[in-house]
C-alpha positions in Angstrom: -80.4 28.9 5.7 -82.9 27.5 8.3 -84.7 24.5 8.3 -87.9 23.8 10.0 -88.7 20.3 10.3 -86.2 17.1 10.2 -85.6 14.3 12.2 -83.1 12.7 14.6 -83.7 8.8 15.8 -82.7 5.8 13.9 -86.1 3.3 13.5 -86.3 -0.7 14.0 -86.9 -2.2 10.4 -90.4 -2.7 9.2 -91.9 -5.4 6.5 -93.9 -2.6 5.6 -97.0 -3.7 2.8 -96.5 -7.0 3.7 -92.5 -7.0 2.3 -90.0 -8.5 4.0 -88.1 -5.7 6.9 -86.8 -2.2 5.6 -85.2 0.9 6.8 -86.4 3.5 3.6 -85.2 6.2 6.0 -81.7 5.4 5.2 -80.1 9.0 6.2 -81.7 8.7 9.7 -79.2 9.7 12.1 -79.0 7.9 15.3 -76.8 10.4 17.2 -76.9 14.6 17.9 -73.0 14.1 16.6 -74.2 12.9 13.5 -76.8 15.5 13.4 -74.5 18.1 13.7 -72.4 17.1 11.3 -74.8 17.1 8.6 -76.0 20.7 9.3 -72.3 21.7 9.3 -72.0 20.1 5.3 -75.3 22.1 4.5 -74.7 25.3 6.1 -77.9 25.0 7.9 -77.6 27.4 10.4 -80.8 26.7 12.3 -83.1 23.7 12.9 -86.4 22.5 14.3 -85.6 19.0 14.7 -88.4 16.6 16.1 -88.1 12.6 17.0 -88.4 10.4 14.1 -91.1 8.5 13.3 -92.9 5.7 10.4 -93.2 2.5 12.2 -96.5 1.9 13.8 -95.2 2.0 17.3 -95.9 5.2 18.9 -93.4 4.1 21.4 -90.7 4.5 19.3 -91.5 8.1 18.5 -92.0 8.6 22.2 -88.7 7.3 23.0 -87.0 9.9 21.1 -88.6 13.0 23.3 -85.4 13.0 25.6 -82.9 12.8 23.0 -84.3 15.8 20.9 -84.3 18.0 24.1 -81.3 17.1 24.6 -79.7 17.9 21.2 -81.9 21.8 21.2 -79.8 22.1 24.6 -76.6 20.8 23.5 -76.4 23.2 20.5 -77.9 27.0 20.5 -78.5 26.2 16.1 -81.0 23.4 17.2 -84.7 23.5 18.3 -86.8 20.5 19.0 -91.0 19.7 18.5 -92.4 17.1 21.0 -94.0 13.8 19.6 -97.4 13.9 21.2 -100.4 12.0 20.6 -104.7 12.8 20.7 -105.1 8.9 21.2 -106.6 7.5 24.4 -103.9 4.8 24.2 -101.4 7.5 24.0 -102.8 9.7 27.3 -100.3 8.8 29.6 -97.1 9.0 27.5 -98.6 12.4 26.1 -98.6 13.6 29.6 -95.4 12.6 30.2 -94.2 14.3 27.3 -96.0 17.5 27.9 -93.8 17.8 31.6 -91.2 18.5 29.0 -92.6 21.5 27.4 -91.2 24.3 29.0 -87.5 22.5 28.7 -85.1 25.5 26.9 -84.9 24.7 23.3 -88.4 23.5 23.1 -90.9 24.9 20.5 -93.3 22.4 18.8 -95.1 20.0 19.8 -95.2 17.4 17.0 -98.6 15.9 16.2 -99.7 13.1 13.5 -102.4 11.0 13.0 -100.5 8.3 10.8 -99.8 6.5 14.2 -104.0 7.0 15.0 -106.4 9.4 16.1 -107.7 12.4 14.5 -109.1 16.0 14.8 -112.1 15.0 16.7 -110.2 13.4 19.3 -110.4 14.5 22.9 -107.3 14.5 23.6 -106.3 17.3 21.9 -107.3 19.5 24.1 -104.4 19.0 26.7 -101.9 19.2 23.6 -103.3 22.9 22.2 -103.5 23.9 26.2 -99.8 23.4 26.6 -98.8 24.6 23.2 -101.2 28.1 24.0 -99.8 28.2 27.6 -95.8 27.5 27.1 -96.3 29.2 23.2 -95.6 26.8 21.2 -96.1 25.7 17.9 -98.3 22.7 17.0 -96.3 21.0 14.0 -98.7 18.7 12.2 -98.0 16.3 9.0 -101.0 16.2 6.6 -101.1 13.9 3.5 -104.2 12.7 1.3 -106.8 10.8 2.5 -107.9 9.7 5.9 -107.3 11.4 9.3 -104.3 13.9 7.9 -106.0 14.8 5.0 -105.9 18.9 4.8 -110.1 18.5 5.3 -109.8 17.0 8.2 -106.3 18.7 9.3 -107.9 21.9 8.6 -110.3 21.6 11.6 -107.9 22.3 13.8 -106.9 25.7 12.1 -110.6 26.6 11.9 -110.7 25.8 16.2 -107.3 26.4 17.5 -105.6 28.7 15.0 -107.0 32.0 16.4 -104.5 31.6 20.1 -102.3 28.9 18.8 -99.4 28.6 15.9 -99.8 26.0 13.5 -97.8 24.5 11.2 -99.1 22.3 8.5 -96.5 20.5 7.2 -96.1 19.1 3.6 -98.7 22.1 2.4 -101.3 19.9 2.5 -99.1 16.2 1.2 -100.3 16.2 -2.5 -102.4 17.3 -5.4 -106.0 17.7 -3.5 -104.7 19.6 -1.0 -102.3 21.7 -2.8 -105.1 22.9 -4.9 -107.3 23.7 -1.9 -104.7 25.4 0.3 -102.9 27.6 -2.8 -106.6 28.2 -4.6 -107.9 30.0 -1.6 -108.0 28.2 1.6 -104.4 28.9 3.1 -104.8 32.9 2.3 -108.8 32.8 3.7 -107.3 31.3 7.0 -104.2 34.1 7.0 -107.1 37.0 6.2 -109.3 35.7 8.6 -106.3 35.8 11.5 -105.4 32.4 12.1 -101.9 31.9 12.8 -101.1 29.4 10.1 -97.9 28.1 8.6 -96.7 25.6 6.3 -93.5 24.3 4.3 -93.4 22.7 1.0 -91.6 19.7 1.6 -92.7 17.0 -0.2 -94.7 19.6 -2.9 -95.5 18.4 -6.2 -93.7 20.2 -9.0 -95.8 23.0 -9.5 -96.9 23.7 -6.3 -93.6 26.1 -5.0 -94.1 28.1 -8.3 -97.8 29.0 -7.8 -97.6 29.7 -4.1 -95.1 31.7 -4.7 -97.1 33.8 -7.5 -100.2 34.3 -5.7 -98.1 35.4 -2.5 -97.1 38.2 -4.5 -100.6 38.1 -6.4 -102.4 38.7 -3.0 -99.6 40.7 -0.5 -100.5 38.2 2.1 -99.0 34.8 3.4 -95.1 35.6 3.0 -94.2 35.4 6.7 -95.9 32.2 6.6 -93.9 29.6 4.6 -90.9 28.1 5.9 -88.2 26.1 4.3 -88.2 22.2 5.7 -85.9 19.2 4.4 -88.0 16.7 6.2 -84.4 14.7 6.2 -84.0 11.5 6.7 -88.0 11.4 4.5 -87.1 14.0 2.1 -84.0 15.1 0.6 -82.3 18.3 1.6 -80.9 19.4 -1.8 -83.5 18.7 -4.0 -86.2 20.4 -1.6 -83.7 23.5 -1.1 -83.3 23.5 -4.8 -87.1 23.4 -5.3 -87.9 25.7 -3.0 -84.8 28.7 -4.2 -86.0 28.1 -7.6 -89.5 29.3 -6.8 -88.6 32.0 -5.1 -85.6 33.6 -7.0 -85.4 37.0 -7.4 -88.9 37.4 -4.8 -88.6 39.2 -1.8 -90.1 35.8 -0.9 -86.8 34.1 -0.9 -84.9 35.8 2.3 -88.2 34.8 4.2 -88.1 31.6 3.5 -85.1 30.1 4.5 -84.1 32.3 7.2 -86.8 35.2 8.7 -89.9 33.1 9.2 -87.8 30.2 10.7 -86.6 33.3 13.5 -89.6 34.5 14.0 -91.7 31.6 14.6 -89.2 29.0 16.2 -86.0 30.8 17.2 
């Protein structure tokens, strides 16, 4: 079993919503030690593993570039993603983090616009130029509504997907964009030789159970979904579980958790 997107960094508390300070992420691990231990008790025998992040300080996320190379170098299971930013505020520590990009064990850059920006920024540009020229994967979160909602998101697939891997985490982050991506859009962008991928963390209920079907419906898209925990934000069993249900007995299932992770991040 591989798993293509979790996090290592431990965050400051937040009084998120105007509540007093929290830590929701309460499996964040602070160390690679701890890390490693946890993909021993799972079994996990690969990971793409990519600085936390939740609290609006970019800086935080940023902070936790080094420690994710250095965990991908420390242990041949582990690959890391990049936390990068298309904000003008975020230029110079993009930059910096882009010196890092040909570091062994890298092979994402991670990108979300819950911190800011969005997919008409400038600053793009300098992130899909080093993902195209060190071939890596742009790993980007997408949820409903605003800046990473799958419309918006989906720009980037429609102008960078032809030379550059993209992985839209969270297949599209709820019921709009599960609809949109599983009812046609995800298969049109496969057909029409984008390089797109996605995992179902996060998926509502029925969401694993009809990609799966129209995978095998349309003979397309089955190198292109990935198992993810999204630990500490998700939950490793109940997302494996999800996911192995939908996909007993398919030749869908082997790809899943082990062959697309290779292929694409190994």
């Amino acid at each position: 079993m591989n798993d293509a997107h979790r996090h290592l960094g431990r965050l400051p508390a937040y009084p998120f919503y105007g509540g007093p300070p929290v830590n929701p992420d309460v499996t964040a691990r602070a160390t690679i030690d701890e890390l490693l231990a946890d993909l021993d008790r799972e079994g996990t025998e690969r990971a793409l593993i990519l600085p936390n992040y939740g609290v609006p300080d970019p800086d935080v996320a940023f902070r936790f570039n080094d420690l994710v190379v250095e965990a991908a170098q420390r242990d041949e299971r582990v690959r890391c993603g990049l936390w990068v930013s298309s904000r003008d505020a975020d230029a110079a520590r993009t930059a910096k983090a882009l010196t890092l990009a040909a570091e062994p064990g890298v092979r994402a850059l991670k990108l979300s616009f819950l911190l800011g920006g969005g997919s008409g920024d400038p600053g793009l540009e300098p992130i899909f130029a080093a993902a195209r020229t060190h071939d890596l994967v742009v790993h980007v979160h997408t949820s409903p509504g605003a800046a990473s909602d799958i419309d918006r998101v989906g720009d980037l697939v429609e102008r960078y997907g032809t030379d550059v891997k993209i992985h839209l985490v969270h297949f599209g982050g709820g019921m709009s964009g599960h609809i949109k991506l599983a009812g046609g859009r995800f298969f049109d962008w496969i057909a029409a030789g984008k390089q797109v991928y996605t995992d179902l963390s996060w998926a509502i209920g029925f969401t694993p159970r009809w990609l799966a079907a129209e995978i095998d419906r349309r003979g397309i898209g089955h190198d292109r979904v990935l198992f993810a925990s999204d630990e500490p934000w998700g939950d490793h069993a109940g997302e494996h579980a999800k996911l192995r249900a939908a996909a007993a007995g398919k030749e869908l299932s082997g790809l899943v958790f082990t062959t697309n992770f290779e292929a694409l991040y190994a």
